[in-house]
Structure formats: structure tokens, C-alpha cells
TITI-276265 format. One record per residue (C-alpha): residue in three letters; residue number from 0; x, y, z. Coordinates in pm, 1 decimal. Example, Ala and Ser with C-alpha at 12.3 -4.5 7.8 and 13.67 -1.06 7.14 Angstrom:
BEGIN
<gulum><residu>ALA</residu><num>0</num><east>1230.0</east><north>-450.0</north><up>780.0</up></gulum>
<gulum><residu>SER</residu><num>1</num><east>1367.0</east><north>-106.0</north><up>714.0</up></gulum>
This chain:
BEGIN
<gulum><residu>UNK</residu><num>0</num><east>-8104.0</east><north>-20127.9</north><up>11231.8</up></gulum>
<gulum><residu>UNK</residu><num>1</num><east>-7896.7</east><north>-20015.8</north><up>11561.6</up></gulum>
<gulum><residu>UNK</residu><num>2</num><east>-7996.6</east><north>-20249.9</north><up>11833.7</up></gulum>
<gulum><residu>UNK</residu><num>3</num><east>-8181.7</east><north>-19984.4</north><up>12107.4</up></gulum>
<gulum><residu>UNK</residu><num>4</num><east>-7915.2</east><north>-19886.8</north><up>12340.8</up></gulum>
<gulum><residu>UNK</residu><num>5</num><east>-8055.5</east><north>-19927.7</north><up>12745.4</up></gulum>
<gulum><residu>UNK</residu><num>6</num><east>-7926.6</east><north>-19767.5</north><up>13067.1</up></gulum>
<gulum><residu>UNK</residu><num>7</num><east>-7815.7</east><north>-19417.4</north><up>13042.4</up></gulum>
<gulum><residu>UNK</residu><num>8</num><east>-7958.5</east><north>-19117.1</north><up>12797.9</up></gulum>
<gulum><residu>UNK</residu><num>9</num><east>-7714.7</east><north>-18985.3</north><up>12568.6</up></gulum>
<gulum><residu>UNK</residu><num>10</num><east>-7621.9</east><north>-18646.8</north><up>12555.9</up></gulum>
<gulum><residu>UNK</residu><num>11</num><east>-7902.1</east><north>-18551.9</north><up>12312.7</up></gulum>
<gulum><residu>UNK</residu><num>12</num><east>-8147.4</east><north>-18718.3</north><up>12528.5</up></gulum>
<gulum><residu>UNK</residu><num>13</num><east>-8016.2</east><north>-18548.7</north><up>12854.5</up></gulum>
<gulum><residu>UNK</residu><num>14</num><east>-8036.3</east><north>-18161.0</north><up>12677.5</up></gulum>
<gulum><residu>UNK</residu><num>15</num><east>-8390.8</east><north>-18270.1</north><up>12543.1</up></gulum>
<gulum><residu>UNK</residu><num>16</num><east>-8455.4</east><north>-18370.2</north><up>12943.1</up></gulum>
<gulum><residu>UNK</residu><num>17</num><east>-8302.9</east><north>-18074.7</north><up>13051.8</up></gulum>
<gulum><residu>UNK</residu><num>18</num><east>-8511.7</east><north>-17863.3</north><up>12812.2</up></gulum>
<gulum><residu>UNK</residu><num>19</num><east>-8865.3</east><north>-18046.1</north><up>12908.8</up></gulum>
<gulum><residu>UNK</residu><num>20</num><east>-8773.5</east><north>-17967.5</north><up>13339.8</up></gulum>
<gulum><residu>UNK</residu><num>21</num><east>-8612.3</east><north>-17579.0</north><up>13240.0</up></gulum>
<gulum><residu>UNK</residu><num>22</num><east>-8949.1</east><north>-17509.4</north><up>13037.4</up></gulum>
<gulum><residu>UNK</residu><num>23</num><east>-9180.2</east><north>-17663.6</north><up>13281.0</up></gulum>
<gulum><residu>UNK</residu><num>24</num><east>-8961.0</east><north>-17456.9</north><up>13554.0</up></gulum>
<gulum><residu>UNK</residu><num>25</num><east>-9036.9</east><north>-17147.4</north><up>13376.9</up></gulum>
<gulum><residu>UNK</residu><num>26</num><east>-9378.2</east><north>-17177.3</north><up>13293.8</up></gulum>
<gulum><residu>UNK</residu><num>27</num><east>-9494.0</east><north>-17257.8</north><up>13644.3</up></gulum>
<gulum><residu>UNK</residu><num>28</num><east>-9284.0</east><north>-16974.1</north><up>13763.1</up></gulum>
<gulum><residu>UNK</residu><num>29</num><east>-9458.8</east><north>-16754.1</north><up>13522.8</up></gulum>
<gulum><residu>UNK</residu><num>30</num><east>-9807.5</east><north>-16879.5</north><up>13638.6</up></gulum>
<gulum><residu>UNK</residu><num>31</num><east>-9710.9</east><north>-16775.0</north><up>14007.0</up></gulum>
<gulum><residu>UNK</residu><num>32</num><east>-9552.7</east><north>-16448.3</north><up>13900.1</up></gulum>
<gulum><residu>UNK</residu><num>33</num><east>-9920.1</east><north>-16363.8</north><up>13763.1</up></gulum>
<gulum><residu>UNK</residu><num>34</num><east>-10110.3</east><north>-16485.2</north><up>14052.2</up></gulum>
<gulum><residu>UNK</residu><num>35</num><east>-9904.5</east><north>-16295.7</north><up>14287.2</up></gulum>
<gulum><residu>UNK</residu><num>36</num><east>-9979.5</east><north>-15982.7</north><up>14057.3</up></gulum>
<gulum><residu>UNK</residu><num>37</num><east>-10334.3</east><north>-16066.8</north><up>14060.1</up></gulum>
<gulum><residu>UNK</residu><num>38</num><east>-10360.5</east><north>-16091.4</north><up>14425.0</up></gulum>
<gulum><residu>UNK</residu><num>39</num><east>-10196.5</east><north>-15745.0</north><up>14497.1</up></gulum>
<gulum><residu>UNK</residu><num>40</num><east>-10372.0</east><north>-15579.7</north><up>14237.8</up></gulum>
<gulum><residu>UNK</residu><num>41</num><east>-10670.5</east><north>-15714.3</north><up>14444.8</up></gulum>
<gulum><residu>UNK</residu><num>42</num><east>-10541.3</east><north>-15587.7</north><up>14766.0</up></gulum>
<gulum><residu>UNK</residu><num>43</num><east>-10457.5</east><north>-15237.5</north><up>14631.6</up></gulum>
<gulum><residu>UNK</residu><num>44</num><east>-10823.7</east><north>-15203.8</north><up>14484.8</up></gulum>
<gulum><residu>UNK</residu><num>45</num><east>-10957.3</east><north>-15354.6</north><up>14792.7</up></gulum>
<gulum><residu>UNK</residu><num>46</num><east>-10753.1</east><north>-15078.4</north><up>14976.3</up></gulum>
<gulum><residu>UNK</residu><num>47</num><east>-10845.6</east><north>-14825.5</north><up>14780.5</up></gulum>
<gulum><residu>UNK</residu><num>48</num><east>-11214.6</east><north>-14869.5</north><up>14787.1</up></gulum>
<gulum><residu>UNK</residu><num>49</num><east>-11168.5</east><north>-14901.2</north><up>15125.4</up></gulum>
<gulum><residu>UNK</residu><num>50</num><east>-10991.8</east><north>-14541.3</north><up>15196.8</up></gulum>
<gulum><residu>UNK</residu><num>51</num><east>-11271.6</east><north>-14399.5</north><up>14967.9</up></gulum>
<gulum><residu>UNK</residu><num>52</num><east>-11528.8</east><north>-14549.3</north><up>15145.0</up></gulum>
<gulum><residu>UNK</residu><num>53</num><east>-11374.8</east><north>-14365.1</north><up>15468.9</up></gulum>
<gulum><residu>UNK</residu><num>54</num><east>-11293.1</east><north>-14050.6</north><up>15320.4</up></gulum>
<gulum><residu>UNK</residu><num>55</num><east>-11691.8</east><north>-14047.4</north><up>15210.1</up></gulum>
<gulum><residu>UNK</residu><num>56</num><east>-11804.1</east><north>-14127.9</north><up>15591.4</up></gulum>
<gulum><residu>UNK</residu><num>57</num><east>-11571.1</east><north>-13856.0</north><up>15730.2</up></gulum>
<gulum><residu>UNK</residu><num>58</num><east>-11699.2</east><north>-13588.2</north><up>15502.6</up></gulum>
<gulum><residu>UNK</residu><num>59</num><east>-12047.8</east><north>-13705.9</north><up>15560.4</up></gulum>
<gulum><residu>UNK</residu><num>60</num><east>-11959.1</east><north>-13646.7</north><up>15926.6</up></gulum>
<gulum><residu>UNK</residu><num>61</num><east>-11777.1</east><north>-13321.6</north><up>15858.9</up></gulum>
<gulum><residu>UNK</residu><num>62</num><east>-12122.0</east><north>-13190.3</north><up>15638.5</up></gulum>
<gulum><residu>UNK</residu><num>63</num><east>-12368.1</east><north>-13319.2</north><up>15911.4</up></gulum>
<gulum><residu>UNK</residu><num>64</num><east>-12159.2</east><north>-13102.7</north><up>16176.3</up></gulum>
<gulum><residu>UNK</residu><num>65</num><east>-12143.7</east><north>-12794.0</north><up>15946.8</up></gulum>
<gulum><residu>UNK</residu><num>66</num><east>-12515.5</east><north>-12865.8</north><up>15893.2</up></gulum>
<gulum><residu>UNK</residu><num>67</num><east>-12588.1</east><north>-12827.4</north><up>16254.3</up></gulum>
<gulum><residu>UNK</residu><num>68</num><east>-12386.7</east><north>-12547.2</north><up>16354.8</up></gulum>
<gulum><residu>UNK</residu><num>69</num><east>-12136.9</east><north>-12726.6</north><up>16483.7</up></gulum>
<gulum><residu>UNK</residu><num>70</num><east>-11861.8</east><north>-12572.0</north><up>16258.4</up></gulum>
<gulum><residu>UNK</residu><num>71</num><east>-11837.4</east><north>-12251.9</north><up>16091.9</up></gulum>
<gulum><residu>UNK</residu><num>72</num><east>-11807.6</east><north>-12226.6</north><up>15703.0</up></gulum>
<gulum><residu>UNK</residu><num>73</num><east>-11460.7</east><north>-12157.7</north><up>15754.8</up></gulum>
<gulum><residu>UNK</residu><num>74</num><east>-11383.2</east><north>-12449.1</north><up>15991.9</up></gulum>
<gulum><residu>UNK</residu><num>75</num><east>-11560.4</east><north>-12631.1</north><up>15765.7</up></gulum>
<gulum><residu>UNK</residu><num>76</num><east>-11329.1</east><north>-12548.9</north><up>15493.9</up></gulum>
<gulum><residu>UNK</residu><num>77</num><east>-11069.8</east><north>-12559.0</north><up>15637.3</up></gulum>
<gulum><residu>UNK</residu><num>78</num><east>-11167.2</east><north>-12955.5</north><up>15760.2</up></gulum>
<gulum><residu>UNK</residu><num>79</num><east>-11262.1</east><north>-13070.1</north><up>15407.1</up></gulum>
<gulum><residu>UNK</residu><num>80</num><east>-10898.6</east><north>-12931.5</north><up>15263.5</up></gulum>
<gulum><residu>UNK</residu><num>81</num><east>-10730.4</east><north>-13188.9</north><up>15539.2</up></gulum>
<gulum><residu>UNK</residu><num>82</num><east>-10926.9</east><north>-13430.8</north><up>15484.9</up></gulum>
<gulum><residu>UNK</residu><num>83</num><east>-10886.2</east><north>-13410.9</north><up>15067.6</up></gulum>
<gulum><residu>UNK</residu><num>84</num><east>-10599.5</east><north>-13367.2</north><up>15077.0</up></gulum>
């Protein structure tokens, strides 16, 4: 039996090292890659709910003022195409 050699790795134990921190390196990068996803896909939906929820109130508006007499059928038309569109 080889006595156990001390001090520096040899060049298998150096790529094996270099493997272990290049795979580690990757998989956290990968973990942040998908939380970064996750977060915009949050703030587009968040967004997007949000422009709805706005679009809603302004027609809302736009059907209360038609409602009263405030706007003609045409004006009111011709609002609701701007604001769909």
C-alpha cells in the first residue's frame, strides 16, 4: 500500500475540485435565473391585472356618463373604441 501522499491535490483531485465549485456555480446560477423569471412573471401579471382593473373603472365611468346624458351614443362610441383599443 502507497503511503497517503499530504500537501497538494494531484491533478485528478484538482479537476474533481474544479468540477464540485463549476457545478455548484451553475446550479445556483440556475436557481437565480428562475427566481428572477418568477418575479417578473409576477410583475407582468400584477401589471396586467392592474391595467384591467383601470380599463374596467374608466368604462364604468364612460357608461355612467352615457347613462346620464352626458354623452351621446355616438360620443359614447366613439370613447369606448379609445379606450379598447
Amino acid at each position: 500500500m502507497s503511503p497517503r501522499r499530504m500537501g497538494r491535490p494531484g491533478l485528478i483531485g484538482m479537476a474533481a475540485r474544479t468540477a464540485v465549485v463549476a457545478g455548484t456555480a451553475t446550479a445556483v446560477s440556475g436557481n437565480m435565473q428562475r427566481r428572477q423569471q418568477a418575479r417578473a412573471q409576477d410583475a407582468q401579471a400584477q401589471a396586467d391585472a392592474e391595467a384591467q382593473a383601470q380599463q374596467h373603472y374608466d368604462y364604468a365611468q364612460l357608461a355612467q356618463l352615457h347613462s346620464a346624458g352626458v354623452l351621446s351614443a355616438s360620443e359614447f362610441t366613439a370613447a369606448k373604441g379609445k379606450l379598447l383599443a
